[in-house]
C-alpha positions as CSV (number, residue, x, y, z in Angstrom):
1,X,126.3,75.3,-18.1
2,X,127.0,73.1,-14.8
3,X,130.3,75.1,-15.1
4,X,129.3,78.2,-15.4
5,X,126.8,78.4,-12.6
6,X,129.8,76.4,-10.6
7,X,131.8,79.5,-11.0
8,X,129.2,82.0,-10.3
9,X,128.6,80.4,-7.1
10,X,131.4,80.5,-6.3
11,X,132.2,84.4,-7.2
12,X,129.1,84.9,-5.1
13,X,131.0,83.1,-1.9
14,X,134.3,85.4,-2.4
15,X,132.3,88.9,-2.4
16,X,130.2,87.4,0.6
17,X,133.7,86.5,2.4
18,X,135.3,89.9,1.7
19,X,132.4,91.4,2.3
20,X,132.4,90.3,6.0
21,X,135.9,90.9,6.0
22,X,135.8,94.7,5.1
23,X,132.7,94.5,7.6
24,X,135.0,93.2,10.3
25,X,137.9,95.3,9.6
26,X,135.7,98.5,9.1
27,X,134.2,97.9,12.6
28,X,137.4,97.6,14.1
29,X,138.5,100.6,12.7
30,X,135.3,102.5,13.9
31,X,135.6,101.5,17.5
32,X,139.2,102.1,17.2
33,X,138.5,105.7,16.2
34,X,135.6,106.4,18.6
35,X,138.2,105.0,21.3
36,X,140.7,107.6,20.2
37,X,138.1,110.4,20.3
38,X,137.0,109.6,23.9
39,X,140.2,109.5,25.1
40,X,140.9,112.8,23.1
41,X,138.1,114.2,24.9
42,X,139.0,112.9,28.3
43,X,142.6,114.5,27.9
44,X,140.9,117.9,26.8
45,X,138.6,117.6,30.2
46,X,141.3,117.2,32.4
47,X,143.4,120.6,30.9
48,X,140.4,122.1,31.5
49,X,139.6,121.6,35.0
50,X,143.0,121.6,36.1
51,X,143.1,125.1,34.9
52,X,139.6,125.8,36.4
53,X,142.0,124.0,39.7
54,X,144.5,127.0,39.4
55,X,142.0,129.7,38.7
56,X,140.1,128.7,42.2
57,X,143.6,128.8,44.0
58,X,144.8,131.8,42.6
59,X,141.1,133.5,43.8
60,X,141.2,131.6,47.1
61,X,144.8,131.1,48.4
62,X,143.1,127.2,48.4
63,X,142.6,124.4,46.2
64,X,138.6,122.9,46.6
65,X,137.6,119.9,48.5
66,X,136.4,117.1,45.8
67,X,132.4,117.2,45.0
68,X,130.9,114.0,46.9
69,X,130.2,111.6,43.6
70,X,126.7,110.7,44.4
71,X,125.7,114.4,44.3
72,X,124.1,116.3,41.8
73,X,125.3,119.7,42.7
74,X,128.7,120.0,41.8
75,X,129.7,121.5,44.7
76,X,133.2,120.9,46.9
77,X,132.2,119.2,50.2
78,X,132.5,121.3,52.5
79,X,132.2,124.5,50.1
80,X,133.7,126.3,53.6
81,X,137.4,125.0,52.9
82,X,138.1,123.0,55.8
83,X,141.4,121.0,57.0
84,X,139.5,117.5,56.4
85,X,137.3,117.2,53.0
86,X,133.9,115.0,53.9
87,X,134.2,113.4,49.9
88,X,138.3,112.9,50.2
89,X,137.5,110.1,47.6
90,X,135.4,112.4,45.4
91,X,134.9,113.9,41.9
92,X,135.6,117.4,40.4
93,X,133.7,120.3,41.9
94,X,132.6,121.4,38.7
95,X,130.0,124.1,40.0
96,X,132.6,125.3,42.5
97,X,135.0,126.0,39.7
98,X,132.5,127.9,37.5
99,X,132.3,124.8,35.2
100,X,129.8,122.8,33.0
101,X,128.9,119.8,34.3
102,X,129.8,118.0,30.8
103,X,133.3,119.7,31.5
104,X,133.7,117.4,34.4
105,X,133.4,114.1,32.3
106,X,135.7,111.7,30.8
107,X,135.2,110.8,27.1
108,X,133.4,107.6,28.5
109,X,130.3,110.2,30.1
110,X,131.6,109.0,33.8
111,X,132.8,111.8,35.9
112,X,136.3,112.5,36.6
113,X,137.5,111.9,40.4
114,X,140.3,114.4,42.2
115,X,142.3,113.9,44.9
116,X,143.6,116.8,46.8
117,X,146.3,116.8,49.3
118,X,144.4,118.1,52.1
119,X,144.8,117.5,56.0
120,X,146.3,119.7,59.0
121,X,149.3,121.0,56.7
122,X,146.9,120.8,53.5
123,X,146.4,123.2,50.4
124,X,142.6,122.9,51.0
125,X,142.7,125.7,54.4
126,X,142.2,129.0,54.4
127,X,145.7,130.2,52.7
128,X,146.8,126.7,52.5
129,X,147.8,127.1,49.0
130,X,149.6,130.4,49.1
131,X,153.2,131.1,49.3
132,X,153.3,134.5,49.3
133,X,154.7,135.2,52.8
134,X,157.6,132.6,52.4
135,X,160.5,134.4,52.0
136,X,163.2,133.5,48.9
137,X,166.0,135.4,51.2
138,X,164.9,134.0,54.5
139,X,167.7,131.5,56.6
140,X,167.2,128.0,56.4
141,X,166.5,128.2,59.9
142,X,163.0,129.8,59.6
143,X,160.0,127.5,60.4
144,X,156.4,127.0,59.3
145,X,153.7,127.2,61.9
146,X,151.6,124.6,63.3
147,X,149.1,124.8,60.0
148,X,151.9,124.5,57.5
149,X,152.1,128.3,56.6
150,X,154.7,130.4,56.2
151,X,154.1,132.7,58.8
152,X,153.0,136.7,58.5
153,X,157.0,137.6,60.2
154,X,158.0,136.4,56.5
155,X,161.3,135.1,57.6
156,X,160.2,131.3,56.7
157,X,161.9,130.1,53.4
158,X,160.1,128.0,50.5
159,X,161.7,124.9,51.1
160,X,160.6,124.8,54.9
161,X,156.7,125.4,53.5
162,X,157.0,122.4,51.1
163,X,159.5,119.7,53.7
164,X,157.0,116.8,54.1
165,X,153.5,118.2,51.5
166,X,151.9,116.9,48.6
167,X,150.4,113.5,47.4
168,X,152.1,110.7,45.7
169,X,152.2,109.0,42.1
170,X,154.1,105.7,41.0
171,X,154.7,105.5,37.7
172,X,156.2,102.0,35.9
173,X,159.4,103.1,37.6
174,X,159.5,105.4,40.5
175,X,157.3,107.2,43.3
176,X,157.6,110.4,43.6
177,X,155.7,113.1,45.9
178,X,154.6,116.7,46.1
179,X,151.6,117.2,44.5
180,X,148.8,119.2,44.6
181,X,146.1,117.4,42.9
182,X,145.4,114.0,40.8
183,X,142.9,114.1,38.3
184,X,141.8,110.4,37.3
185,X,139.5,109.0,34.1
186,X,138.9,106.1,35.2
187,X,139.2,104.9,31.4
188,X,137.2,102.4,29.1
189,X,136.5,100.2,31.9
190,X,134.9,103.1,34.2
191,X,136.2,100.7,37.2
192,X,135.3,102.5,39.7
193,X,133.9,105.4,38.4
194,X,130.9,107.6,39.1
195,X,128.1,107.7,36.8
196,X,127.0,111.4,35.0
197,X,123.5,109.7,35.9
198,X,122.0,108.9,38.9
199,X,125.7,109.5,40.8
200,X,126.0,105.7,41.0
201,X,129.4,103.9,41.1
202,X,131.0,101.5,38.7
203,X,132.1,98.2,40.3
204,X,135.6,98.5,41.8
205,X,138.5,96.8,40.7
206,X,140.2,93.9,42.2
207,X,142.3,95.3,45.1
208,X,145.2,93.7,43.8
209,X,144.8,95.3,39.9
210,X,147.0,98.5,39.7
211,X,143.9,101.0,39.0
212,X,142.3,100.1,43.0
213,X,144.9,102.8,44.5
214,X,142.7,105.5,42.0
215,X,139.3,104.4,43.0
216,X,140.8,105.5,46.9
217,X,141.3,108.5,49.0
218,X,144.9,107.7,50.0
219,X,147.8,109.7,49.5
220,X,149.8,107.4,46.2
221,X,148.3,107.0,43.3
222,X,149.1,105.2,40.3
223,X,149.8,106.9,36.5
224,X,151.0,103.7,34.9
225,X,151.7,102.6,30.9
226,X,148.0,102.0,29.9
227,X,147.7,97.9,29.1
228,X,148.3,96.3,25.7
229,X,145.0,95.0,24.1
230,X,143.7,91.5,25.7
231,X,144.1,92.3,29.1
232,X,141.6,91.3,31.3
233,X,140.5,94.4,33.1
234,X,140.3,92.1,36.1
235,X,144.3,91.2,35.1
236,X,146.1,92.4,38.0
237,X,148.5,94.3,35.3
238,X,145.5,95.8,33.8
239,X,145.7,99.7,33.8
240,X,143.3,102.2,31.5
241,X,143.1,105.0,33.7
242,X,143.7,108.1,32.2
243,X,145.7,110.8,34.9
244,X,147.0,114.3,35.0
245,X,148.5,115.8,37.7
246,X,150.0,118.9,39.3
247,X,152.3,119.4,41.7
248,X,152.7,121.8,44.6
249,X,155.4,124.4,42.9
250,X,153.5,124.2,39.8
251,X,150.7,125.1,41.5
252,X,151.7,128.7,43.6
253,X,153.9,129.5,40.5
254,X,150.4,129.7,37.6
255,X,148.5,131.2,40.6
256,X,150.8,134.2,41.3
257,X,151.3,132.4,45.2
258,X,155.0,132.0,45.0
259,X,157.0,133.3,47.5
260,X,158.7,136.7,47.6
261,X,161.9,137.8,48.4
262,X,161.1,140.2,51.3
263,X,164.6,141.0,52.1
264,X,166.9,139.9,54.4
265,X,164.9,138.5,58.0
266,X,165.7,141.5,60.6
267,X,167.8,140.8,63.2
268,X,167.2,138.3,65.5
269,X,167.8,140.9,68.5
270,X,166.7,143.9,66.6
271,X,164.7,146.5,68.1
272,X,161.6,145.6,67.6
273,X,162.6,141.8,68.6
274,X,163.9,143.3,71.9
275,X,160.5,145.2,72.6
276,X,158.6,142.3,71.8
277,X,160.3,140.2,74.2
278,X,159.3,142.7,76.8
279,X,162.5,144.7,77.4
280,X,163.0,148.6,77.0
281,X,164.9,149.9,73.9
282,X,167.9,151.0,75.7
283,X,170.9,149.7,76.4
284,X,169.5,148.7,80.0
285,X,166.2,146.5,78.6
286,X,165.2,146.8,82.6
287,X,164.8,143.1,82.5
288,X,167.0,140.0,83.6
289,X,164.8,137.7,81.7
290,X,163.4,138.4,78.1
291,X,161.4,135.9,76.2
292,X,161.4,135.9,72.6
293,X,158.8,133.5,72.2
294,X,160.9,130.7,70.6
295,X,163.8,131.1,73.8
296,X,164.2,132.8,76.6
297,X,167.4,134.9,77.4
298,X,168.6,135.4,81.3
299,X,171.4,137.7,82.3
300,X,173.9,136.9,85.3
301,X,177.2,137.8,86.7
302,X,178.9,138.5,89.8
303,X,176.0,140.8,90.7
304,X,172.5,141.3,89.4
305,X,172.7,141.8,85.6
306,X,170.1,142.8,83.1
307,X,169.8,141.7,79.4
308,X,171.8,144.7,77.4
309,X,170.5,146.4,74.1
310,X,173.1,147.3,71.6
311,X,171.6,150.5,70.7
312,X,174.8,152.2,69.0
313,X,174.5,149.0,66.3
314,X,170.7,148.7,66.4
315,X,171.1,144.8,66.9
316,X,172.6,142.7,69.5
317,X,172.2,141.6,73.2
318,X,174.5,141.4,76.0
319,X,174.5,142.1,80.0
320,X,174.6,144.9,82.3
321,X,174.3,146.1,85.6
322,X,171.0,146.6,86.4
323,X,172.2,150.1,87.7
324,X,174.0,151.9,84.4
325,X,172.7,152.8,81.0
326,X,175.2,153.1,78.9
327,X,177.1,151.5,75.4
328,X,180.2,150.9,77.5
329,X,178.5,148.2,79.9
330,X,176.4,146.3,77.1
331,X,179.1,143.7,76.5
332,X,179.3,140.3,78.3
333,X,182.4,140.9,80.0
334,X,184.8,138.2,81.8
335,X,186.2,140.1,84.2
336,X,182.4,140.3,86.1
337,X,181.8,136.7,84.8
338,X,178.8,137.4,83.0
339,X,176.5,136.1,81.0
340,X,173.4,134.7,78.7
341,X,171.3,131.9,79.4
342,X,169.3,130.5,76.7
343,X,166.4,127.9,77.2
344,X,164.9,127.3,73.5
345,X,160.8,125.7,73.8
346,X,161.9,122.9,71.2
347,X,165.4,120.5,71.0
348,X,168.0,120.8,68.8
349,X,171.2,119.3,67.8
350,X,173.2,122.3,66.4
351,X,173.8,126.2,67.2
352,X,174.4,128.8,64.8
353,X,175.3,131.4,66.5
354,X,176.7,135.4,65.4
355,X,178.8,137.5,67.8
356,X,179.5,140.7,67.1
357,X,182.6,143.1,68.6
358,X,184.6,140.4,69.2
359,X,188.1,139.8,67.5
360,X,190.5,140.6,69.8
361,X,191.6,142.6,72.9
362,X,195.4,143.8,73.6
363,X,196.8,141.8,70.4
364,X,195.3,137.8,71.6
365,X,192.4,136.8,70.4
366,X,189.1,136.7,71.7
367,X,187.0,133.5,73.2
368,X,183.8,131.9,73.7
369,X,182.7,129.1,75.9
370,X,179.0,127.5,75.4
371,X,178.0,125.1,77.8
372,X,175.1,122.8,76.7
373,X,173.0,120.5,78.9
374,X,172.4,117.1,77.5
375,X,170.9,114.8,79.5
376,X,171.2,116.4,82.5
377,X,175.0,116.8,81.8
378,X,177.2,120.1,80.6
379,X,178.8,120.0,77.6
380,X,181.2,123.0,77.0
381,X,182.5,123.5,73.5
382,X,184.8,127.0,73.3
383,X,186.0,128.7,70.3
384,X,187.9,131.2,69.5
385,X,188.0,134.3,66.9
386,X,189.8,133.5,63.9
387,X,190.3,137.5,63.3
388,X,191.8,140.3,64.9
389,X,189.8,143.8,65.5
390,X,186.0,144.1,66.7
391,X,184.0,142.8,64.1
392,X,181.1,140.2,63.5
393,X,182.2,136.1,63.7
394,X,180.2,133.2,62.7
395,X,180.4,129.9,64.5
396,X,178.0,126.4,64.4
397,X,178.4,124.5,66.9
398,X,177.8,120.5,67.7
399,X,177.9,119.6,71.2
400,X,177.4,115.9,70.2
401,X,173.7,115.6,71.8
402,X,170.4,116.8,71.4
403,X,169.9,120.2,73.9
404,X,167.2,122.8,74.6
405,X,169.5,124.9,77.2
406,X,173.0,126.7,76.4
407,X,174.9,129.3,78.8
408,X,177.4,131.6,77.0
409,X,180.1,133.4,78.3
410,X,183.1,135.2,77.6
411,X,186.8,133.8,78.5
412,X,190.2,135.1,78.9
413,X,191.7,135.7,75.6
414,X,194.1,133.9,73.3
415,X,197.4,133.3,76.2
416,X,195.2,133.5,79.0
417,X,196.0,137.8,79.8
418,X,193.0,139.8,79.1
419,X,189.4,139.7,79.5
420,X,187.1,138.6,76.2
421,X,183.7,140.5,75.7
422,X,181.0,140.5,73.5
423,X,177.8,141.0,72.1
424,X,175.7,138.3,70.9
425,X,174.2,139.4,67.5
426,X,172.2,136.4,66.3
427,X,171.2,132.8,67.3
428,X,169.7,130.2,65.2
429,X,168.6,126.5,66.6
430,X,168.6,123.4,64.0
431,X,167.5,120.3,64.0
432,X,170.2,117.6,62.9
433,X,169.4,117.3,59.6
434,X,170.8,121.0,59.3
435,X,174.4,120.8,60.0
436,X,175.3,123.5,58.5
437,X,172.9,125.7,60.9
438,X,173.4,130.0,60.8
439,X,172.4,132.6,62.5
440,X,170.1,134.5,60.0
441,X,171.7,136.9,58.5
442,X,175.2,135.2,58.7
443,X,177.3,136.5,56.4
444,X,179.6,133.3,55.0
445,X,182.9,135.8,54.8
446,X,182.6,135.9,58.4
447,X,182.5,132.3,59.5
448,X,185.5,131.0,62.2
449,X,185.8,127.5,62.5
């Protein structure tokens, strides 16, 4: 019998062993699966409010300023849709974007914080998110205004509205920039993180961990592998955070802002450029001095001269005496020494530049001479048409310095025996990270070197 009961005893120790065991293994496997359904439902979340993110920008032209986290309201701070948001460092706006409050929550019940690239150029303004008057066929010339906008002329193209935008994300092995918005779970460890109760905060991580950058309002953020099991969370390579992100582009494209192809940008010395500038829609604009807000243009020769109005082409400028109206006098001419002073409001390193009815004149070929100042010095660069007749030419120029002023004139032709004249059809000033600056509207078949 001592045996027996020796045996059953024992029996008794193996079921209790497995028993704790399956216990062990069977909690593992629970927490493991409630893990994977809160980060299931976190993912699901963060679709849906950056959808509800899109929605708001496609109804505003703006993205929303975040909700401050210790508020119970759910509303963007300020609802108005300012430059600078007051809660930069905030949570979703979930009753600004016509959502549940439980639709702004990670699996974990802690609300999920957004970062917005906001600021003087930001998509948070009034039309800061919309495109729409960027133009696809517009020179690379055109410029955004002081907000970031494309402006209402539509001759600013998409690249020039998105230059310099957008918040940044580093990943395990790159930074890269331009987006719109960074939604963050701040994960398991809710480091961090604002409470759905009471709008209290989680402690913050160490500075040093790589999840600190999310708990901030700066302008990087971190979407990095999420750590192996046994990590510290205070381990500065300890990451849980879960992150979804959009940028700019993706933005304007799902909210119908893109930009449009509005045609080709009008003439720089069009018609209505030429009225605008304050001149009469003649061939005699009745002024010396036109401003077209981003340069002024002064006519001179021998005798007083007035800025000239191709009206026979509908487009181009030139000089005349301030005493005659008619097409035959609207040409910079040599033989009167005349011409166009330009004095831009901002520096510049190159000059695209069109002229049109110049080719050549008695066989020789026509030429240019364009003297910069730079530094107080002139710099004169001349060129010369590279074909015969009375067509359009394309030239860009380097004088080798930064300039703001240019005179233009014609020269004697090819051998030095006739007079060169002109008409100058378009001007475009670049900065020197455009060297291949254009006139808008320059046709590429036309260029000279």
């Amino acid at each position: 019998m001592r045996p027996q009961r020796g045996l059953a005893a024992a029996t008794v120790i193996i079921v209790l062993i497995l028993a704790a065991v399956a216990l062990v293994l069977g909690r593992r496997y629970f927490v493991a699966e409630v893990t994977l359904e809160q980060r299931e439902s976190t993912e699901a979340n963060l679709r849906r409010v950056s959808e509800a993110l899109i929605q708001f920008a496609a109804l505003n032209q703006r993205l929303p300023c975040p909700a401050a986290g210790t508020s119970a309201t759910g509303l963007e701070d300020d609802s108005t849709g300012t430059v600078n948001c007051n809660s930069a460092a905030g949570v979703v706006p979930w009753t600004s974007l016509a959502l549940r409050a439980t639709d702004a929550l990670d699996g974990w019940g802690r609300k999920i914080s957004y970062r917005v690239y906001s600021g003087t150029t930001g998509l948070t303004q009034t039309g800061g998110a919309s495109m729409t008057d960027c133009n696809t066929n517009a020179a690379a010339t055109g410029s955004v205004d002081a907000n970031g906008k494309c402006p209402s002329t539509r001759q600013t193209p998409p690249a020039a509205f998105l230059a310099g935008k957008g918040l940044s994300v580093q990943t395990d092995s790159a930074t890269t920039g331009g987006y719109a918005f960074v939604l963050i779970s701040h994960g398991e460890s809710g480091a961090g993180a604002f409470t759905a109760e009471g709008g209290g905060r989680l402690p913050f991580p160490g500075s040093t961990v790589l999840e600190y950058r999310n708990t901030q309002a700066g302008t990087t953020f971190d979407n990095r592998t999420r750590s192996a099991q046994g990590i510290a969370p205070t381990d500065t390579g300890f990451f849980d955070d879960s992150v979804l992100l959009a940028s700019i582009t993706d933005v304007v494209n799902s909210a119908k802002l893109a930009a449009r192809d509005w045609g080709a940008p009008p003439a720089t010395f069009g018609a209505a450029a030429v009225a605008a500038a304050g001149g009469t829609v003649d061939y005699n604009t009745g002024r010396s001095t036109l401003n077209f807000g981003a340069f002024t243009v002064t006519a001179y020769g021998d005798t007083a001269r007035n800025v000239a109005f191709d009206v026979a082409t509908g487009a181009g400028i030139g000089t005349i005496g301030t005493g005659v109206n008619a097409n035959q006098y609207v040409t910079l001419n040599r033989e009167t020494n005349e011409g166009l002073r330009f004095q831009f409001a901002t520096t510049g390193r190159y000059l695209g530049i069109t002229l049109s009815r110049f080719g050549s004149e008695s066989g020789e070929l026509e030429r240019a001479s364009f003297d910069f100042t730079i530094g107080g010095s002139s710099v004169r660069v001349t060129k010369m048409s590279c074909r015969s007749g009375d067509g359009r030419v394309n030239f860009t120029l380097n004088p080798g310095g930064d300039f703001s002023e240019v005179y233009i004139e014609p020269r004697l032709t090819q051998f030095f025996n006739y007079y060169s004249n002109f008409v100058i059809a378009d001007i475009a000033l670049c900065p020197s990270s455009n060297p291949s600056c254009s006139a808008p509207g320059a046709i590429p078949g036309e260029n000279c070197p």
